[in-house]
N, C-alpha and C positions, 0 to 999 in steps of 0.2 A: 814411017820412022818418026814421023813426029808427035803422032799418038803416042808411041810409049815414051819417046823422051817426056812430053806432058805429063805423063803416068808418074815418072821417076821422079821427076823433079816434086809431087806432089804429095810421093812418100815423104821423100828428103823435109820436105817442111814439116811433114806430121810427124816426124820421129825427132827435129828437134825442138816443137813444140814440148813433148813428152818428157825430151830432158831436161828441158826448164821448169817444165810444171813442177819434175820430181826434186830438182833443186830447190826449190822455192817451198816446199812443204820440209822439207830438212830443215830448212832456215828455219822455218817457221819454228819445227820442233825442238829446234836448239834453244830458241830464242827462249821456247816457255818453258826448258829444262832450268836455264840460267837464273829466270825470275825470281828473285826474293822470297820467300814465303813470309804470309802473313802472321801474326799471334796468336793464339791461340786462349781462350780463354774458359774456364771453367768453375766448378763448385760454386755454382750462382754468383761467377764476376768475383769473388776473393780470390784466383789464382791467376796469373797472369803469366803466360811462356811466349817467351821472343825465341824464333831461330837465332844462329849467331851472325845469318848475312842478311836481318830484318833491319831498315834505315830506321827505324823507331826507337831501336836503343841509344842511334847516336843524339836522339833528342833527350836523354833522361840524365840527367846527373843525381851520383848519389852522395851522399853525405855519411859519415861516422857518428854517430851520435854519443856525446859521453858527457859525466855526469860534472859539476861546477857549480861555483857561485854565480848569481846574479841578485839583479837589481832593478826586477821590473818597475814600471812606474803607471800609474792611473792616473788618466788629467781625465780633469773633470771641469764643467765650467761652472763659474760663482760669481756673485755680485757682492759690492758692499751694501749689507743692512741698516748696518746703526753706525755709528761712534759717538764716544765720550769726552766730551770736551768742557772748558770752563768759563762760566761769563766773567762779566767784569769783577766780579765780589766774588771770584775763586770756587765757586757753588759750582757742584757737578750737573752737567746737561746731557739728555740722550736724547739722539738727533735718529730720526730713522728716515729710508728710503722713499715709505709709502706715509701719508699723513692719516691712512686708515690704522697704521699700528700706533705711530702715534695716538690718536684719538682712542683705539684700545688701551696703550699701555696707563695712559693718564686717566682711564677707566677703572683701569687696573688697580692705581694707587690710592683712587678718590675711594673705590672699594673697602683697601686695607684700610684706610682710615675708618671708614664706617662700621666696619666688621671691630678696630681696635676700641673706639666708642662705647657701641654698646655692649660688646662683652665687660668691659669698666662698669656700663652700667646695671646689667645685670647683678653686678658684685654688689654695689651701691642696693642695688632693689634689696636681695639677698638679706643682705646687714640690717636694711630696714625692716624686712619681715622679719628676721631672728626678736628687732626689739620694739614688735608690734607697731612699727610707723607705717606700715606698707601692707597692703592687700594682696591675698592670690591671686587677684585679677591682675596688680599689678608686675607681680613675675610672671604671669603668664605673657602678658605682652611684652615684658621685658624679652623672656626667650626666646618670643617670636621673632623679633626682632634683632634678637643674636642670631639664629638662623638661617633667616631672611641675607643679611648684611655676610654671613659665613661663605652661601651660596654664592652668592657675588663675587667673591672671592678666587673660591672655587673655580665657577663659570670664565671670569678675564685668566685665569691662570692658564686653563687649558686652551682656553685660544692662540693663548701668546707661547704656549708649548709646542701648539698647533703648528705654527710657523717657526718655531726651531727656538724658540729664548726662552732661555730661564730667568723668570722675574727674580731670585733671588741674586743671582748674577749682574742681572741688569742694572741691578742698587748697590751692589758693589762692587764692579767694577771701576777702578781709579779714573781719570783723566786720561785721554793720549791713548789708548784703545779704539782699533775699529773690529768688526764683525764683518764677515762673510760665509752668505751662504754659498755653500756647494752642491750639486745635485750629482749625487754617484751613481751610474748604474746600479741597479741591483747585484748583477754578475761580480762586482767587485769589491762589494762592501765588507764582504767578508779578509778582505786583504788589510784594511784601517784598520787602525788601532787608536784608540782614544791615548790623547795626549803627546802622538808623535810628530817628528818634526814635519813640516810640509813647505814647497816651495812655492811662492805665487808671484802672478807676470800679472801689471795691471794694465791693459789696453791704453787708456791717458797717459802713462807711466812706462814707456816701452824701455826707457833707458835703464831703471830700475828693476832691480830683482828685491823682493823682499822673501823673509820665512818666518812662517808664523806657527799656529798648534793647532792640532784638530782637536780643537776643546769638546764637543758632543756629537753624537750620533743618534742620529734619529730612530724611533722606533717604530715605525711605519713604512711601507711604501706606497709612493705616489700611484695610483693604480690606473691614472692615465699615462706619465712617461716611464714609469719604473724604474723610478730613483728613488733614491732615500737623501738625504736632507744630514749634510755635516755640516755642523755651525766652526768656522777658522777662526781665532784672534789673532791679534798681530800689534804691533806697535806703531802710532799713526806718526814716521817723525816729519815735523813740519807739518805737523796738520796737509800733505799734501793729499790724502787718501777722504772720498767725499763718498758721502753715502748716494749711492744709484749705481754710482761707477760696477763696470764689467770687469773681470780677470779672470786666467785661468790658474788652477792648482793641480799642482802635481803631489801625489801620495805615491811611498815606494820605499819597501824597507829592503835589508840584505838579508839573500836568502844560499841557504849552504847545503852543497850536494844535492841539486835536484838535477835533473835534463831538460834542460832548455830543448826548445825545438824552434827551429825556423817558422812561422807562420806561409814562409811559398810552400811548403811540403802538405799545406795540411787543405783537404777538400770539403765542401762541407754539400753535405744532401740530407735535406728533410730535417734541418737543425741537430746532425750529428756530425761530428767530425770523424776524418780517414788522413790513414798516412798511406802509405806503399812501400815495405818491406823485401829490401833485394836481399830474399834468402841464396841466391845462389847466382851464377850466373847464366843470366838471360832470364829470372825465373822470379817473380815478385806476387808478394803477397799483402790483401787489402787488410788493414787493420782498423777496427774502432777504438779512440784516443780519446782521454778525460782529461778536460785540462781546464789552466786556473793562471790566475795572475796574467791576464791577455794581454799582449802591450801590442804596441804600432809593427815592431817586425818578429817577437818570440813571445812564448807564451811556456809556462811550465808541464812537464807531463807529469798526472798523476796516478795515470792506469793506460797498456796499451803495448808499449815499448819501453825497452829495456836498453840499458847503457852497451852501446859494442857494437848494435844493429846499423848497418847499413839506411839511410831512407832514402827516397828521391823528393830531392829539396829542386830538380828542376826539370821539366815536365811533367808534374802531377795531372795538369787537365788531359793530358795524352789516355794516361790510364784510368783517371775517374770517365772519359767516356767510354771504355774499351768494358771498362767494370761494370758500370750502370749501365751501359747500352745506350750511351746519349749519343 
């Protein structure tokens, strides 16, 4: 008897083994029915499909995008160059940053003077050859010498162009003016406009705000930082504004019916810019954006999307890696 009571008792265990195991693979199979499904992505990463019990939607927020004013702004940074101020005897003086432009600009002038000279005296030679006092040989070195002195001229001009001044400026402008240069990106030079208003913070000067004019625009870019070069005037009151001094400028005009975009929405790979497009729901699409006037948190769209569009202004990195394959 006790053999098969052994026996029974040995079933009884192996048969609810059996009903456990088979519980335990239910489970299992429940478990993986329930799982979430993941996104799905397609048409080389520009289309993007979420289930609707995928946790990745709840990271994406979107945004309405619609069309307004703004007023983006470009700062750029600058120093003060020169100013004009007057000695004791009322005589205008220009004081610069660097003693190398100085010693340019008073190059500059010793020039025109020498160029205003001998063209006088070329005239003087002239007269005298007309009434046989004077030889060919003599206006020929006259002219050389008008030339010569022309070049000079010429040569301190372009230098002092070079670095952002107009010598013709530079002698007329009154007393009580300072100069700042500013270095713009390239990217946004296209937004200044000569002659408009600008605002400048001078570093020394934190308590004060001044506004000055983008009197000129360079016609060059720096081809090591890739700036260009706006020369600012401003009013120096109290002589407190000293030539070397740092500050920053901001440039920014109003701009009417464009779409503003968020800069969190916008991703960038391989120096192009991407939004993501919630055509539907659960369903986004990658889009390439042309945009202009950059500022610290929006930038304007000028090709891309359109006013009405949905975008995700929160979780973009979610889909720029889902897109790209990052």
């Amino acid at each position: 008897m006790k053999k098969y009571e052994i026996a029974i008792a040995a079933m009884a265990l192996l048969l609810i083994a059996m009903n456990s195991g088979c519980r335990n693979t239910g489970s299992a199979e429940e478990s993986l029915s329930q799982a979430p499904k993941r996104a799905t992505v397609s048409d080389n990463g520009r289309k993007i499909d979420f289930p609707s019990d995928s946790p990745g939607l709840m990271q994406l927020i979107t945004t309405q995008i619609r069309k307004g004013s703004a007023t983006l702004s470009i700062s750029a940074p600058a120093r003060v160059v020169a100013s004009v101020t007057s000695d004791e005897k009322g005589e205008r003086v220009v004081l610069f940053e660097s003693p190398d432009i100085t010693s340019l600009y008073s190059s500059y002038r010793q020039s025109s003077a020498n160029a205003a000279r001998s063209a006088k005296n070329l005239a003087r030679i002239k007269d005298m050859f007309e009434n046989q006092s004077a030889t060919g040989k003599d206006i020929t070195d006259a002219e050389n010498d008008d030339a010569t002195a022309k070049a000079s001229v010429i040569e301190m001009e372009g230098r002092l162009r070079a670095l952002g001044f107009n010598p013709a400026e530079l002698d007329s402008e009154p007393a009580g003016r300072v100069w700042l240069m500013a270095d713009v990106p390239e990217g946004g030079i296209g937004q200044i406009h000569r002659d408009e208003a600008v605002s400048v913070s001078m570093n020394a000067l934190p308590d004060r705000q001044f506004t000055g004019r983008a009197e000129a625009i360079g016609d060059i870019i720096d081809p090591g930082t890739r700036t260009v070069k706006v020369r600012i005037v401003l009013q120096n009151y109290g002589n407190r504004i000293l030539p070397g001094m740092f500050a920053a400028v901001e440039f920014g005009q109003p701009t009417n019916s464009v779409i503003l975009l968020p800069l969190s929405a916008v991703v960038t790979v391989d120096a192009r810019n991407y939004v993501f497009v919630n055509t539907s729901p659960g369903e986004f699409q990658r889009r390439e954006v042309n945009l202009e006037n950059i500022g610290s948190t929006d930038a304007i769209v000028l090709k891309g999307v359109s006013a009405g569009e949905k975008l995700v202004t929160g979780g973009a990195m979610l889909l720029k890696g889902l897109s790209f394959g990052y």
